[in-house]
N, C-alpha and C positions, 0 to 999 in steps of 0.2 A: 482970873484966879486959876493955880494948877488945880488938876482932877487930880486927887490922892485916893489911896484904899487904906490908908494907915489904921489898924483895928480893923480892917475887916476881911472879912474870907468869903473867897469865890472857890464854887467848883465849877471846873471846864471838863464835860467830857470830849470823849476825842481828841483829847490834848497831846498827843503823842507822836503826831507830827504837822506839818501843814497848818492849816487855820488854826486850828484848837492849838499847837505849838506856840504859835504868834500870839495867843490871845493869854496865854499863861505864862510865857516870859514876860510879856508886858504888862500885865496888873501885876506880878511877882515886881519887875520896877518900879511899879507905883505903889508900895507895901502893900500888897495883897498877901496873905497866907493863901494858900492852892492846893485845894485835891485836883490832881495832874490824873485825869482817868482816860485810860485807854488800854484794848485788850491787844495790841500789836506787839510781836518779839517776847512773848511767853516764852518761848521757847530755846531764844535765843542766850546761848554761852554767854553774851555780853551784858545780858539783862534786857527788861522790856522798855518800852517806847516812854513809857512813863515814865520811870525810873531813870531813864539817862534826859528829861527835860525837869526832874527832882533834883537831879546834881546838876542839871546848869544853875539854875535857881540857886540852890545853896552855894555853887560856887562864886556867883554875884551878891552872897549875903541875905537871899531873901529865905522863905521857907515856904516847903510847901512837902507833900506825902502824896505818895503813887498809889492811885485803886486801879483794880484789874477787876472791877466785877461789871456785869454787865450791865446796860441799860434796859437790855430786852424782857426781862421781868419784874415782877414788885420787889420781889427779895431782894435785886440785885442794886435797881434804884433804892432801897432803904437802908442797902450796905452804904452806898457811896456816901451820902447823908449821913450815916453815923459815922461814917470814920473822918467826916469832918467836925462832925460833934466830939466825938474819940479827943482824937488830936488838936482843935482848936478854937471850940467850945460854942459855936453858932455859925451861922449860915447868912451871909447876906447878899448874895449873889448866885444866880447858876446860869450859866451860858449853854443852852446843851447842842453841840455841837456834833455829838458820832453820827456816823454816818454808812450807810451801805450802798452798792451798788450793783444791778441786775440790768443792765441791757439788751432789750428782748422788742422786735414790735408785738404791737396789740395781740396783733392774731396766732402768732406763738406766745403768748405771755402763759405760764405756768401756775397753779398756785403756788408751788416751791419759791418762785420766782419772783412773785407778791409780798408773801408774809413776812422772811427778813427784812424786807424794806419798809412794812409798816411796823412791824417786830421794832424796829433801832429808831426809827424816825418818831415814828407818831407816838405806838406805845410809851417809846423812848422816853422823849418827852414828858409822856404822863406822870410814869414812873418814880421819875428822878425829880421833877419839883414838887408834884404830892407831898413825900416826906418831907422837904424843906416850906411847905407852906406854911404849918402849923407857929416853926420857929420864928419863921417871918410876920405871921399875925399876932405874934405875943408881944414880938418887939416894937410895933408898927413901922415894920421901915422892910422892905426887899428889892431886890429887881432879878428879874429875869428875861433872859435874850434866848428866843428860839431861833432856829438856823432855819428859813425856808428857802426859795431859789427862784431866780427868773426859771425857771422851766414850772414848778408849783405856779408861776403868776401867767405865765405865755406860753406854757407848754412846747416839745420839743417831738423829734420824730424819737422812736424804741424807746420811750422813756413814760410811758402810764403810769406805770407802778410809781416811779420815783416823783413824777407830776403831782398823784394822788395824795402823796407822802407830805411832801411839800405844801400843797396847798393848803391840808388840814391846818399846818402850822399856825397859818394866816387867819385860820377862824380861831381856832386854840385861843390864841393871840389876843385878839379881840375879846372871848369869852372873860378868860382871864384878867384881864384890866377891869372889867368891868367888876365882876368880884370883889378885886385887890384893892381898887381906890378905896375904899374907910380905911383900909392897914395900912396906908402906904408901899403897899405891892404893886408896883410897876411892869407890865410886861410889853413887852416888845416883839419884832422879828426882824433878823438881817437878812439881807440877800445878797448873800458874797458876788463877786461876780468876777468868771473867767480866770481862779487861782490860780492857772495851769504849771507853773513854774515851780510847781511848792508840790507836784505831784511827779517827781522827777522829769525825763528828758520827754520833752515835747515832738511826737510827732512832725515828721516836716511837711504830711499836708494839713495838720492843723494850724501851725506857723505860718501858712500862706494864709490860710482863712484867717488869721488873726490881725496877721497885717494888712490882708483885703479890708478888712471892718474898722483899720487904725488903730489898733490894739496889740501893739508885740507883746509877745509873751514875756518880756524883762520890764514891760508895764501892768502884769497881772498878778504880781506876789500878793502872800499874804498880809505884808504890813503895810500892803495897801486898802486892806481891809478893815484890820484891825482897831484904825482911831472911832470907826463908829461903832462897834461892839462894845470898847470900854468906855465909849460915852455911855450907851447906854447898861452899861454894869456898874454907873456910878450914881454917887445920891445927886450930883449934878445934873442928872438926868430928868426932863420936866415933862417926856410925854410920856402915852402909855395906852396902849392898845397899835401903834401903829407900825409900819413897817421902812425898812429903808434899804434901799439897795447900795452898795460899795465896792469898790475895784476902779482902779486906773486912775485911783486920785480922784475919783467922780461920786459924790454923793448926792442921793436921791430919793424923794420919800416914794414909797409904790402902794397905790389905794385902789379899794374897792368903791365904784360910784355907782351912780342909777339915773341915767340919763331923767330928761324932764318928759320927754316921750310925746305920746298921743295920747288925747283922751277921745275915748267914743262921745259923741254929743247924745244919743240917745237915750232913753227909759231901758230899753231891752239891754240884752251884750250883743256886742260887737260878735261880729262873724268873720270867721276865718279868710275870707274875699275883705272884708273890712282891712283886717291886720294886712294882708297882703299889698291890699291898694294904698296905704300911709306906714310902710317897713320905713321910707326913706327920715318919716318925722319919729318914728319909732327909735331910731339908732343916730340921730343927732344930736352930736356932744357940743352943741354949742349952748347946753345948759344943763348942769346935773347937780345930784346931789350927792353927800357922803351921810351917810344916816347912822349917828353915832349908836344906836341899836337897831333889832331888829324890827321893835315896836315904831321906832320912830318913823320908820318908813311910811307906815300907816297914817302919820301927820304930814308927808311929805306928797302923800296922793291925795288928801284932805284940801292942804293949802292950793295946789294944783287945778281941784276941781272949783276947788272958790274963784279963783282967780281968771278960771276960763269960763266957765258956766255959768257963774254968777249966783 
């Protein structure tokens, strides 16, 4: 069965070029109405980023309206919300996709250098679907895609700040689904992977690195990302708390587990000498768990002790 949006509206921020670009032309072709948000080319004679992916759209027939407000505060997330309330009467979708970037290692890392990144990422995040949650538990039906990254899941070298950003996502994520299931609020995370071609010209020693790892950069675009976002920005959509990675045609679900471990046999706790002498049954994933909360864990070392202890 095709995936439509016919009736309904997504907002993408960051849509102004790159991923968020790809992800609002494409629900705009699968009739989506689109607040197109991105604060890029303000300035520019030609108009902003948003505004020239408003007129591809309309030039294809579809519709959609350019917000320029930020995600980095509440007013700004409650702007974008209403001017899709404004203009097109309800909220059934939000991708949030902006993004910033500080490349710094650890030990120069700045606050300056910190806070835009949790500022657009995380806050981000909060911001911008707060407002839209309320619409979406009235109607019982939502989805939401947060943007995390293999760097937030595997971490990268100069990249904390951004790692931190990202990761939260991933709990966000999770928290969220949890909530959302009685309203039909779905939320998700992507984890784009390797756009680099969608960010103008490509470095030529990144293109070696890319090709070392079998990955050209004219196999890392954004509409190679794109089929699993608007899978999960649609009511076709059947999971929710989880995460998926995408790029090079390659999709992949990316989880938090908890191996089966060791357990101490003793009355007392275990001692530090203890944990050392059994790391190797400690970090053995040839059994784990995904523990659909946090509570659940606590059935997961339950059933564990049963089963060994007796």
């Amino acid at each position: 069965m095709a995936i439509t949006f016919d009736g309904q509206v997504a907002i993408v921020t960051g849509a102004g070029q790159g991923l968020g670009r790809e992800y609002a032309l494409e629900l705009a072709r699968r009739g989506a109405r689109v607040v197109v948000n991105d604060l890029a080319g303000l300035d520019s004679p030609e108009g902003s980023a948003a505004e020239a992916v408003v007129r591809e759209i309309a030039a294809a027939g579809g519709e959609a309206v350019a917000s320029h407000d930020t995600v980095a505060t509440p007013a700004g997330g409650k702007a974008i919300v209403d001017l899709a309330l404004d203009s097109f009467g309800t909220v059934d979708a939000v991708i949030h996709n902006a993004g910033v970037w500080r490349h710094k290692y650890f030990a120069e890392m700045t606050a300056d250098q910190l806070d835009p990144v949790l500022d657009v990422h995380l806050r981000g995040a909060f911001f911008v679907t707060q407002p839209a949650w309320p619409v979406m538990q009235a109607k019982g039906y939502g989805r939401i895609v947060l943007t995390s990254s293999s760097t937030g899941a595997f971490g990268r070298l100069a990249g904390s700040n951004y790692a931190a950003a990202k990761a939260a996502m991933l709990g966000m994520a999770r928290a969220m689904s949890l909530e959302g299931a009685e309203h039909g609020i779905r939320t998700n995370c992507i984890l784009p992977v390797a756009p680099f071609r969608n960010r103008g010209p490509v470095p030529e020693e990144l293109t070696r690195q890319l090709n070392a790892m079998g990955l050209a950069p004219e196999q890392a675009g954004a509409e190679l990302v794109a089929p699993m976002v608007v899978y999960l920005a649609s009511s076709a959509c059947s999971v929710s708390g989880e995460a998926f990675s995408a790029g090079g045609n390659r999709f992949g679900r990316v989880f938090v587990a908890v191996a089966d471990g060791w357990i101490h046999p003793g009355d007392g706790p275990a001692s530090a000498e203890d944990v050392a002498a059994h790391l190797a049954e400690i970090e053995d994933l040839g059994s784990y768990a995904i523990p659909p909360t946090s509570i659940d864990e606590l059935r997961v070392i339950g059933d564990l002790r049963r089963k060994r202890l007796g």
